[in-house]
C-alpha positions in Angstrom: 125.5 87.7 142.4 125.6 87.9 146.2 127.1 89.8 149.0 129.4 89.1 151.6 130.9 90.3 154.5 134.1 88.2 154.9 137.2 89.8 154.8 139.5 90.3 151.9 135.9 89.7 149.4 134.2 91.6 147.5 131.0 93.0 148.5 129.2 92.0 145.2 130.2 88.5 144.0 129.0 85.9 141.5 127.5 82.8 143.0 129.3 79.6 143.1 132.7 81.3 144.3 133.7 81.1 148.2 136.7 82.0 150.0 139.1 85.0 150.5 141.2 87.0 147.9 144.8 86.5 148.0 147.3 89.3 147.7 149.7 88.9 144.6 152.3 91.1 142.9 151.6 91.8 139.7 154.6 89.9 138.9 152.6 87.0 139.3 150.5 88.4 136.3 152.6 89.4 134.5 156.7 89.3 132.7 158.6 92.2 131.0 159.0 91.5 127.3 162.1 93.2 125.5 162.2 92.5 121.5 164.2 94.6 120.5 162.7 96.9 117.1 163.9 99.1 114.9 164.8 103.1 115.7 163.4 105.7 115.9 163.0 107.1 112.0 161.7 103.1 111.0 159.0 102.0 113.5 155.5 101.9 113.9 154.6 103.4 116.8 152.0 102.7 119.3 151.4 104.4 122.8 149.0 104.2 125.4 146.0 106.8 125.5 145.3 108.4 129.2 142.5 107.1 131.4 142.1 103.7 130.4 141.2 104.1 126.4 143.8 101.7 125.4 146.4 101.1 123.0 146.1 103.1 119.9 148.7 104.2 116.8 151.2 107.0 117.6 150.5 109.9 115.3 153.5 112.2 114.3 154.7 114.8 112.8 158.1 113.8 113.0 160.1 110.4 112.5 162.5 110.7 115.4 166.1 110.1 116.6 167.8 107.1 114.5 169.6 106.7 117.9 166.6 105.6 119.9 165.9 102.3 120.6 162.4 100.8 120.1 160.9 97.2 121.0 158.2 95.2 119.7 154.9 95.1 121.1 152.2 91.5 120.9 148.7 91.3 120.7 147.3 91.1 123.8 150.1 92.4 126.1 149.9 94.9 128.6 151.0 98.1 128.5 151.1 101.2 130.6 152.9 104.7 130.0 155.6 105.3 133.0 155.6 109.0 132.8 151.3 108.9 132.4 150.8 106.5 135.2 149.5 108.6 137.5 146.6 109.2 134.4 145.6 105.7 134.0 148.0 105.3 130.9 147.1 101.5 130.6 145.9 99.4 127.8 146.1 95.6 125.7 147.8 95.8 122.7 144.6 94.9 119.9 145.4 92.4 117.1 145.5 95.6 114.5 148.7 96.7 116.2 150.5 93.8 116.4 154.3 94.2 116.1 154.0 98.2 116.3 156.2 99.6 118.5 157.2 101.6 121.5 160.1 103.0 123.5 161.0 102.0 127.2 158.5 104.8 128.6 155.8 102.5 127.1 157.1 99.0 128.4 154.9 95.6 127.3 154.0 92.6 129.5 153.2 89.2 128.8 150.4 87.6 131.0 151.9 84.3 132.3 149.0 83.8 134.6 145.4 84.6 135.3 143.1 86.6 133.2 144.1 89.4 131.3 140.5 91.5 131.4 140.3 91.0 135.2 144.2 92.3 135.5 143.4 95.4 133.5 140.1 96.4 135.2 142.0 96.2 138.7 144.7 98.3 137.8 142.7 100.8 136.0 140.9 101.8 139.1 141.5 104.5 140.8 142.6 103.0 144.6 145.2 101.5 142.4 147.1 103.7 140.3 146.6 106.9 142.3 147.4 104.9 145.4 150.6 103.8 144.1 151.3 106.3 141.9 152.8 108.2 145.2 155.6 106.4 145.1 156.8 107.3 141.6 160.6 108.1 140.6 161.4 111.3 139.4 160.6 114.9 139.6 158.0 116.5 140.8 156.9 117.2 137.2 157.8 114.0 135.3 157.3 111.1 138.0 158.0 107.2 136.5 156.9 104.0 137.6 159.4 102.1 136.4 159.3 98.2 135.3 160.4 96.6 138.8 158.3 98.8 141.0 155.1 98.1 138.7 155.7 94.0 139.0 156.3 94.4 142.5 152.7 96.5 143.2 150.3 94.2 144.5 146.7 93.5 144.2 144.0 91.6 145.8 142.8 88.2 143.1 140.4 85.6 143.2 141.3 81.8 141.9 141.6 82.0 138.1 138.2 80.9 137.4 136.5 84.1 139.0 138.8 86.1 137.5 137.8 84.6 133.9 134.2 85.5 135.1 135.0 88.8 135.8 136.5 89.4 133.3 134.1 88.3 130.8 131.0 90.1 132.6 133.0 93.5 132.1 134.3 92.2 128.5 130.5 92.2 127.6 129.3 95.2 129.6 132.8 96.9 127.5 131.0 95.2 124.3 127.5 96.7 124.9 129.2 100.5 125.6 131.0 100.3 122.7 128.1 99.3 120.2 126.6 102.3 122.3 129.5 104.5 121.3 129.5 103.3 117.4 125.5 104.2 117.3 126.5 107.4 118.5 129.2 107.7 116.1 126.9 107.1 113.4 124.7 109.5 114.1 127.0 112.4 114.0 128.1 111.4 111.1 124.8 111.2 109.6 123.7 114.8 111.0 127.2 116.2 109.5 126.9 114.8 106.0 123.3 116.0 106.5 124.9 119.5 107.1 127.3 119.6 104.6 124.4 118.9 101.7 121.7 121.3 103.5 124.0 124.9 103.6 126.1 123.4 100.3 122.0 123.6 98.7 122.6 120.4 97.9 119.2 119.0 99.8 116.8 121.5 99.9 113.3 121.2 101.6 109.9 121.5 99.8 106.5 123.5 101.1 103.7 121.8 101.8 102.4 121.7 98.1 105.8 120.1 97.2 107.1 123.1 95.2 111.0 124.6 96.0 110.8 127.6 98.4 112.9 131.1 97.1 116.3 130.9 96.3 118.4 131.5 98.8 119.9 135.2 99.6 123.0 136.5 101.1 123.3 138.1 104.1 125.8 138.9 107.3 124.7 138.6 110.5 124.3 142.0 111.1 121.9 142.2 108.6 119.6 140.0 110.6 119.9 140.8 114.6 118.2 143.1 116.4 121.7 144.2 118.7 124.5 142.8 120.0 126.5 143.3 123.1 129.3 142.0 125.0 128.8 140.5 128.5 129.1 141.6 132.2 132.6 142.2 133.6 131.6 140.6 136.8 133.6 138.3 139.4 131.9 134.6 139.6 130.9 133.8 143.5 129.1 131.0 144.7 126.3 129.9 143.2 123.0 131.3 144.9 120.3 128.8 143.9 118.7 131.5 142.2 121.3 133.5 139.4 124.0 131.2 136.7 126.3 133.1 135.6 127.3 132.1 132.1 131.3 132.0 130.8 133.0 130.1 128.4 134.0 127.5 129.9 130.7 126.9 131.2 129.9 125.7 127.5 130.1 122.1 127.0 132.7 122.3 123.7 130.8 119.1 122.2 127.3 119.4 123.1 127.4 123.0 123.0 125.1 122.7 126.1 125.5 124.7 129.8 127.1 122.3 131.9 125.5 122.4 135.4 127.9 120.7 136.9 129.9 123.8 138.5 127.6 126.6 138.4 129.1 130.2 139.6 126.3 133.6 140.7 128.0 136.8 139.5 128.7 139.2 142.2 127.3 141.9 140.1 123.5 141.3 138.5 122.3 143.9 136.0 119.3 142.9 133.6 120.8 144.3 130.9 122.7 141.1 130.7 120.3 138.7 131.3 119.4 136.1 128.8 116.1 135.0 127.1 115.4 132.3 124.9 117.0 132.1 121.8 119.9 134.5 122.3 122.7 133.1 120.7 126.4 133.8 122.3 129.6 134.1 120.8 133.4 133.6 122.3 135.5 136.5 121.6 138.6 135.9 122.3 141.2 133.1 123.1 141.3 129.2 122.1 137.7 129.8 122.2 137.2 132.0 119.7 134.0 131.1 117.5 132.4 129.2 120.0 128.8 129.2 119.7 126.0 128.6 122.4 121.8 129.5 122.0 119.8 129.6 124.8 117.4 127.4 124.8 117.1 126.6 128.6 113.2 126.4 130.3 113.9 126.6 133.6 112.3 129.7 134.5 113.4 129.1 138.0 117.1 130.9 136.9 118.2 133.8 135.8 121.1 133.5 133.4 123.4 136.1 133.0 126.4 136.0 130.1 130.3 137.3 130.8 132.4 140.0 129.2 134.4 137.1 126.8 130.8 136.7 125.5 129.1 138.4 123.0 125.5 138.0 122.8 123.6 138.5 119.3 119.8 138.9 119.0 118.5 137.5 115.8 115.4 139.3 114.3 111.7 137.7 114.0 112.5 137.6 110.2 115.0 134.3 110.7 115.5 131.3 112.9 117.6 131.8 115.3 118.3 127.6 115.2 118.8 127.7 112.1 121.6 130.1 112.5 122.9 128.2 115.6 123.4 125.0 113.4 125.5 127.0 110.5 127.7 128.0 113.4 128.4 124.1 113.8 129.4 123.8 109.7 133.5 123.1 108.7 132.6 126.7 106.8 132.0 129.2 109.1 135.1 127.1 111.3 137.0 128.0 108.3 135.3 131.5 108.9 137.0 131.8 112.2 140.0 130.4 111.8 140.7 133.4 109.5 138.9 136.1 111.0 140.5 135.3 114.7 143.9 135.7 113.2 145.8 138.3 115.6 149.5 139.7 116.7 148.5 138.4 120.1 146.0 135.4 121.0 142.6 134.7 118.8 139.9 137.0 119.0 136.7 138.2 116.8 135.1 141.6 117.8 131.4 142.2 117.6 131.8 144.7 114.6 133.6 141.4 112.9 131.2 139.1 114.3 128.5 141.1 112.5 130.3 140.8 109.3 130.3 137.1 109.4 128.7 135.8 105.3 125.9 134.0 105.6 123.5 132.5 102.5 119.8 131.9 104.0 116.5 130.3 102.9 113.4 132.2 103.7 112.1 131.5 107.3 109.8 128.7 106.2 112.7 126.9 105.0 115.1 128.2 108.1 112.2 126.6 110.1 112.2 123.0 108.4 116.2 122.9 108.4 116.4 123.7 112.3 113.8 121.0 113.2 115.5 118.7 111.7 119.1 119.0 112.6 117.6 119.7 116.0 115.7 116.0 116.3 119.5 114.8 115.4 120.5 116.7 118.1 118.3 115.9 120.5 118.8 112.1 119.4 122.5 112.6 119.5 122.0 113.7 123.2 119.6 110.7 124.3 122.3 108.8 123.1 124.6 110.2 125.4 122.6 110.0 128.3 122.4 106.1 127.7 126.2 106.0 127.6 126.7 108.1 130.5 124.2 105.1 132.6 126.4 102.4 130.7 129.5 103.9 132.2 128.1 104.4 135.6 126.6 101.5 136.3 130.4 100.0 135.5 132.0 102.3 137.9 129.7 101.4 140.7 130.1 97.3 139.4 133.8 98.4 139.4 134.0 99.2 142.9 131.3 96.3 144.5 133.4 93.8 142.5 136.8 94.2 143.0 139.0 94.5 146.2 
């Protein structure tokens, strides 16, 4: 690739390709298609998922109005959502959802020129869609783009062939995150089948002279922690360099890891509320509810210091405090929750309730063996992010050299 510093180019460009970008409407591109479908309570719907993730199957719980009209959608055309553009609601219709259908707020396009992959990359970027999206019809609160105004946008577009090169370079970078995405996939798959056999006692780990450890007893977690208390009632201010104040929403809900993205110091700081190593937190009240986070952080340069909607638990030297972390990541103790939290008002578990929570445990030998290796999936799981996150990264800075 090379760089230039012509007008109306890219900065970053592949070699062999000369001369200036030419400004097009996307009606060059592109050509409304209308075939007409069935209604409402008959089609297969499709729509088009929020920030570029494409074209996928409409899931509802209803069939909807006989009296709505619905048109069929091709493999390969483009769609977009007119009351989600503003969200990146744009996508290709994949060969699996051929003929599926969708109403005028999802309108299809065929491509009658240039390259389809390079079409969809431009318009998914931000200095397109938020750019134009200002000049939506409609309310404050439901702003369209409608079909006219969307052909009549235009874009900045090379001669066909280096838009087929484009497009194919960000076809196979798409390729390599996805392959990327499906080995994560498999891994948390892999860990949660794992799960469901270890705390079922379907699996169960040997000593080291190959014979079964104890049978496994029941307890409730208040049977096996030192103390619990709820959090500081403190006010989040800036962040001092020094003090993180953990909430809720602080939590990463997938990783289950303390996002320190956004980190808040609270304006009051009382050891009494500080955390060490191993202290596992629980939410106690809202759509949170049952939300589980251990401390596992090293970085003695912070103190970390839990809110009031938290309620930290101590586990006792007797168990593993990992090993009680992972059953707060099985379908049971989600089933656990969901029937505990059940209140006039929103969710919410106490700690006397918390404490109550059934759990069946292996002596701390076995504990030990069963957190090591969920943890190594864990820790896999997470290098597996991190190679995604690059992946995507280096695509949004190719995004921006590449494009005008």
């Amino acid at each position: 690739m090379s760089n230039t510093q012509k007008k109306n180019v890219p900065e970053l460009r592949f070699p062999g390709f000369e001369g200036e970008w030419e400004e097009k409407s996307i009606s060059s591109f592109l050509k409304e298609s209308k075939i007409k479908g069935s209604n409402g309570s008959h089609a297969k719907k499709l729509t088009v998922k929020l920030w570029g993730k494409g074209v996928v199957p409409k899931k509802e719980t209803f069939k909807g109005s006989d009296n709505t009209q619905y048109y069929k959608r091709k493999a390969g055309q483009l769609m977009y959502g007119k009351l989600d553009f503003l969200n990146c609601a744009f996508g290709i219709v994949p060969d699996s959802l051929n003929n599926y259908e969708s109403t005028i707020d999802s309108p299809s396009f065929d491509f009658i020129n240039g390259d389809s992959k390079f079409l969809l990359e431009r318009i998914k970027l931000k200095s397109f869609y938020k750019k134009f999206g200002d000049i939506a019809n409609g309310s404050r609160k439901a702003k369209r783009i409608n079909q006219d105004t969307f052909l009549s946008l235009p874009v900045f577009a090379p001669k066909y062939d280096e838009q087929l090169r484009i497009g194919e370079f960000f076809s196979k970078l798409d390729r390599q995150i996805e392959l990327q995405e499906q080995k994560l996939e498999l891994l948390q798959q892999q860990k949660k089948g794992y799960m469901q056999k270890i705390f079922s006692q379907e699996l169960r780990f040997k000593d080291e002279n190959g014979e079964d450890y104890p049978d496994w007893k029941e307890k409730k977690l208040g049977d096996i922690t030192e103390q619990s208390m709820y959090g500081i009632g403190a006010s989040a201010t800036r962040f001092d360099s020094k003090n993180i104040y953990i909430r809720i929403t602080d939590i990463d809900e997938k990783s289950r890891k303390l996002n320190y993205q956004n980190l808040t110091t609270p304006d009051e700081l009382n050891n009494k509320y500080k955390l060490k190593r191993n202290d596992i937190l629980f939410a106690r009240t809202g759509a949170s509810t049952g939300k589980s986070y251990i401390h596992k952080e090293e970085k003695d340069i912070y103190n970390y210091y839990f809110a009031g909607f938290l309620i930290k638990f101590e586990i006792d030297e007797q168990n593993n405090p990992l090993f009680i972390y992972q059953f707060t990541l099985t379908s049971k103790y989600n089933k656990w929750v969901k029937v505990m939290s059940v209140r006039s008002g929103q969710p919410g578990i106490n700690s006397e309730e918390y404490a109550k929570l059934p759990l069946v445990l292996p002596n701390k030998l076995e504990q030990q063996k069963i957190a090591e290796f969920l943890d190594r999936f864990d820790q896999q799981i997470e290098l597996e992010k991190q190679k995604i996150e690059i992946l995507q990264q280096q695509k949004k800075g190719l995004l921006q050299s590449m494009f005008i």
